[in-house]
C-alpha positions as CSV (number, residue, x, y, z in Angstrom):
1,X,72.8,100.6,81.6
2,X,69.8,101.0,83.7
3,X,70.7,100.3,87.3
4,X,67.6,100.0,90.0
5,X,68.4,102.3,93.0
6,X,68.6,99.8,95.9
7,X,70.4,100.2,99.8
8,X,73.8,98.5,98.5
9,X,75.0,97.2,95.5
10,X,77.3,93.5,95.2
11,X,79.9,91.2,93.9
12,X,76.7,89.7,91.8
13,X,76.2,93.8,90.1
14,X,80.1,93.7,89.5
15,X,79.8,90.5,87.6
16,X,76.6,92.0,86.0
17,X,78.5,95.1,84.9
18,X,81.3,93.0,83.3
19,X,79.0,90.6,81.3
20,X,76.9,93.5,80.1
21,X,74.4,92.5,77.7
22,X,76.6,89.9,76.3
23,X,79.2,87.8,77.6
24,X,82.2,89.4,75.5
25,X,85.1,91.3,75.8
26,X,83.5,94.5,74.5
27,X,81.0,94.0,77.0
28,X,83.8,93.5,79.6
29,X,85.6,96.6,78.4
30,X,82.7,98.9,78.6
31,X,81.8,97.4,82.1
32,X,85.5,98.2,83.6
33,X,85.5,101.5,81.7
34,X,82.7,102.2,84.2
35,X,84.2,100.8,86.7
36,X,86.9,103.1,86.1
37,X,84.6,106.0,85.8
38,X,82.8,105.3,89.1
39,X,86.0,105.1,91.0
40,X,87.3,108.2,89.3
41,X,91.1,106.9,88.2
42,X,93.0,107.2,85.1
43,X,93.5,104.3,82.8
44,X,96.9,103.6,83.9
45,X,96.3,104.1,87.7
46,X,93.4,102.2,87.7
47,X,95.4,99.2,85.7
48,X,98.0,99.6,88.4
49,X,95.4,99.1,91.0
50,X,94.0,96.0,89.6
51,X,97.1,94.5,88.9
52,X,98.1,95.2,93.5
53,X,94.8,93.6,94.3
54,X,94.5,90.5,92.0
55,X,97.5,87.7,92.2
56,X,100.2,87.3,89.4
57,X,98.7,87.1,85.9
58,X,96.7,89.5,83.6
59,X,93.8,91.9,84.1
60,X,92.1,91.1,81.2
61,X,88.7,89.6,80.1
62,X,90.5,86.7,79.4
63,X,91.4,86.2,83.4
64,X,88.2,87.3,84.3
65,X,86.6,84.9,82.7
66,X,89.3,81.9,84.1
67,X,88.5,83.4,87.9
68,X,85.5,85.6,87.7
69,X,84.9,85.3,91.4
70,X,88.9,86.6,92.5
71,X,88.5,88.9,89.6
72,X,85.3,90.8,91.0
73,X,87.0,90.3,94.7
74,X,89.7,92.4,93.6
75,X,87.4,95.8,92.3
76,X,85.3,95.0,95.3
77,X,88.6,95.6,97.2
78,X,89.2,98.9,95.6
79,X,85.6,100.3,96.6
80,X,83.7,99.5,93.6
81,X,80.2,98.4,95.0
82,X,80.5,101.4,97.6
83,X,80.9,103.3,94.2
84,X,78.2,102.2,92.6
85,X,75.8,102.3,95.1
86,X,76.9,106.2,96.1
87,X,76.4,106.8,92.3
88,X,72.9,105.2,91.6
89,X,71.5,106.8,95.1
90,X,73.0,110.0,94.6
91,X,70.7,113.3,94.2
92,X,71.3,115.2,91.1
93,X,72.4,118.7,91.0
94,X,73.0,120.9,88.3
95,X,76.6,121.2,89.9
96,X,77.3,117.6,89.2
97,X,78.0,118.4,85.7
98,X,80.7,121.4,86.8
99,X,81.9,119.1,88.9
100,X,82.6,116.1,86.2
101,X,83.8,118.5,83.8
102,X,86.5,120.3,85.9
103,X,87.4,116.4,86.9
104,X,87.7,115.0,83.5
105,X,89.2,118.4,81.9
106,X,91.3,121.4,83.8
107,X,90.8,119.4,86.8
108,X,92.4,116.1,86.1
109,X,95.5,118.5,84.4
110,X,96.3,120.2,87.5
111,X,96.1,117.0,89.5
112,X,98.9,115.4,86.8
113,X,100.6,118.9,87.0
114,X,100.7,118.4,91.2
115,X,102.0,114.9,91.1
116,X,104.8,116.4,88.7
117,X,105.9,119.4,91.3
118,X,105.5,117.1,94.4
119,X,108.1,115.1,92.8
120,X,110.4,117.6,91.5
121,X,110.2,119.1,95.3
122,X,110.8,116.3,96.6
123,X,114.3,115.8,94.4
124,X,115.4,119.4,95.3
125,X,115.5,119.0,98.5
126,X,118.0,116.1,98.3
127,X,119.6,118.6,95.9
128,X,120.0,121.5,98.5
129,X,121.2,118.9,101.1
130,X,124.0,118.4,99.2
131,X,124.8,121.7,97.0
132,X,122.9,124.2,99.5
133,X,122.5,126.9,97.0
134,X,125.2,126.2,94.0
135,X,122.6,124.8,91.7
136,X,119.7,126.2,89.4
137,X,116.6,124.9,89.0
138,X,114.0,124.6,86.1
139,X,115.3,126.4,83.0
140,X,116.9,125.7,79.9
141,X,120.5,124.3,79.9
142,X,123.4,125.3,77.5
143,X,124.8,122.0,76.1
144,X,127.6,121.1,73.5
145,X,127.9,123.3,70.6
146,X,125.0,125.9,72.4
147,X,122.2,123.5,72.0
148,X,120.1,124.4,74.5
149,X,117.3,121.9,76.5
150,X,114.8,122.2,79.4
151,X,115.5,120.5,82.7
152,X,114.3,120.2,86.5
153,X,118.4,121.1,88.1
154,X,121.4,121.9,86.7
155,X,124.5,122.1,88.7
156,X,126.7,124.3,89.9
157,X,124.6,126.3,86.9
158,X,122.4,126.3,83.4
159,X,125.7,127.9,81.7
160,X,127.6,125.4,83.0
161,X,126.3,122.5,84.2
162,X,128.3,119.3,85.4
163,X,125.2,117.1,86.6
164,X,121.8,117.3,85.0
165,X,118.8,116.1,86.7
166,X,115.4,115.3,85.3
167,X,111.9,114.6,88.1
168,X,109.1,113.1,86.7
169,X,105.9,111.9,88.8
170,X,103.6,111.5,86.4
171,X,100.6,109.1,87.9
172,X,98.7,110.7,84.8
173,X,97.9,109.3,81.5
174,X,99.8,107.4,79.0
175,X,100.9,110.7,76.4
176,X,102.1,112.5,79.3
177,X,104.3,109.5,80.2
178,X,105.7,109.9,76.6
179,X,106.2,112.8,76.4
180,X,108.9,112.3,79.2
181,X,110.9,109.7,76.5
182,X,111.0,113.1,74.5
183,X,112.1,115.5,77.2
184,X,114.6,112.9,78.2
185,X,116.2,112.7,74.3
186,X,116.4,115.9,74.3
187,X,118.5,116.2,77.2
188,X,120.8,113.2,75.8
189,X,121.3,115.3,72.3
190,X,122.3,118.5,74.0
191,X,124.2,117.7,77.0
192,X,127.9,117.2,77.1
193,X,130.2,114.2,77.6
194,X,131.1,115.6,81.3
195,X,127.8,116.2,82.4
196,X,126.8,113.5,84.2
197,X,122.4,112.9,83.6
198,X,120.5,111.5,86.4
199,X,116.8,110.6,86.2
200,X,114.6,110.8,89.1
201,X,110.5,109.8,89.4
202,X,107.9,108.5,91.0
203,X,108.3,105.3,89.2
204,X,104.6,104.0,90.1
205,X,102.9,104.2,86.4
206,X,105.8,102.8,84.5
207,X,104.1,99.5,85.9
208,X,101.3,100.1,83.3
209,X,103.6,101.8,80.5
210,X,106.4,98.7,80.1
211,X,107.5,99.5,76.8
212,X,108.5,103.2,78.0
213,X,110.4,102.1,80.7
214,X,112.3,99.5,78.7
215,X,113.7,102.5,76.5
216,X,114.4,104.8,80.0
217,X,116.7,101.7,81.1
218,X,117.9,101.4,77.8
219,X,119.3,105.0,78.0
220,X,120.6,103.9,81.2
221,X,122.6,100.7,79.6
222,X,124.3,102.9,76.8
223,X,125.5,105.1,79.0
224,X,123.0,108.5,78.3
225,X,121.1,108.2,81.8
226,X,124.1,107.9,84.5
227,X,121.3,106.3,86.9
228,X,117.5,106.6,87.2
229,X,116.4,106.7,90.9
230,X,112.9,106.6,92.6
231,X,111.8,108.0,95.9
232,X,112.8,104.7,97.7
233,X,116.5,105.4,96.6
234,X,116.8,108.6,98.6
235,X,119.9,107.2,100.3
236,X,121.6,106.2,96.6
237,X,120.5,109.7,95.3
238,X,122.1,111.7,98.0
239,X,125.1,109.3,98.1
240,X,125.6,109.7,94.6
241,X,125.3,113.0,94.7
242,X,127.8,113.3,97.3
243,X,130.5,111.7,95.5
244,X,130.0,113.9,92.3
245,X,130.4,116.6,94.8
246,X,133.4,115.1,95.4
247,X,134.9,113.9,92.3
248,X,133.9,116.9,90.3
249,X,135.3,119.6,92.7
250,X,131.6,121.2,93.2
């Protein structure tokens, strides 16, 4: 779209940029695909953005077009005519496309591959507060029969472990958020019936991902996840750990 270069941009522009050059839904979707792009989110982060600034009910075009004024509102809330206007009136520089490149490739990788560690740092520290040393951390655990699978702590040991925990803070895409179902099925299918499983994240994206977190609970309700967690059950996960402690001789 051609965009004039002007002192500030407005909720009219935002409703511009939805409609596009036609008032459907592909034209929506390409308009809050650039939305997206100008406030430089992921899919699922910026859904879960949308979703805390509008009231109950859908972020589709389909709500957009039943309240088009709350609708635009709500991405004026997150920044999005500051965003546009920065954009259009922005000088370019051969560095720009580094810069978008490293963002939208390696860059946006190791930001996922942060929020990951921040949360599994987080976790181990309620970890050490309870079992100081006596536990071991990020390696492959030996479960019945020798099957071996990767997880974030495994105490007293990998050899021998008694509680399994898995950290996951993944604010990242949807595949990555996936790919945790696996890691977590693979834990289930090599860990013994005395090890007890505990499954601890950031629990902000699963907003966005409902199907995933209905099979994470799931795991929970048969009995393969003794408890997921999140970091505002700090309290419950040094309690519980506490107990084990206690109850398992540790």
């Amino acid at each position: 779209r051609n965009w004039p270069k002007k002192a500030a941009y407005t909720a009219e522009d935002i409703h511009a940029l939805l409609r596009g050059t036609e008032d459907k839904s592909d034209g929506f979707d390409d308009g809050l695909l650039i939305a997206r792009l100008l406030l430089g989110v992921s899919k699922d982060k910026f859904e879960i953005m949308l979703k805390s600034a509008l009231p109950a009910g859908g972020t589709g075009v389909t709500r957009y077009r039943k309240d088009p004024e709350g609708f635009v509102e709500a991405l004026e809330h997150l920044g999005l005519s500051s965003a546009m206007t920065r954009e259009v009136n922005r000088p370019l520089h051969w560095t720009d496309t580094m810069i978008e490149r490293l963002r939208t490739g390696r860059g946006s990788a190791i930001s996922g591959q942060k929020r990951g560690r921040d949360i599994e740092d987080y976790a181990e520290t309620i970890v050490r507060t309870v079992f100081a040393e006596r536990y071991q951390s990020r390696g492959n655990f030996i479960g019945k029969g020798g099957i071996e699978a990767k997880c974030d702590f495994a105490i007293p040991s990998m050899t021998s472990p008694r509680i399994i925990i898995e950290a996951k803070g993944y604010s990242a895409t949807g595949s990555k958020m996936t790919d945790v179902i696996g890691d977590i099925v693979k834990i289930i299918n090599a860990r013994r019936t005395d090890t007890t499983f505990l499954f601890f994240t950031d629990g902000e994206t699963w907003v966005a991902r409902q199907s995933d977190l209905r099979k994470i609970i799931k795991f929970q309700n048969d009995g393969d996840i003794a408890r997921i967690y999140t970091r505002s059950m700090k309290d419950a996960l040094l309690a519980d750990l506490t107990t084990l402690k206690q109850e398992l001789g540790l």
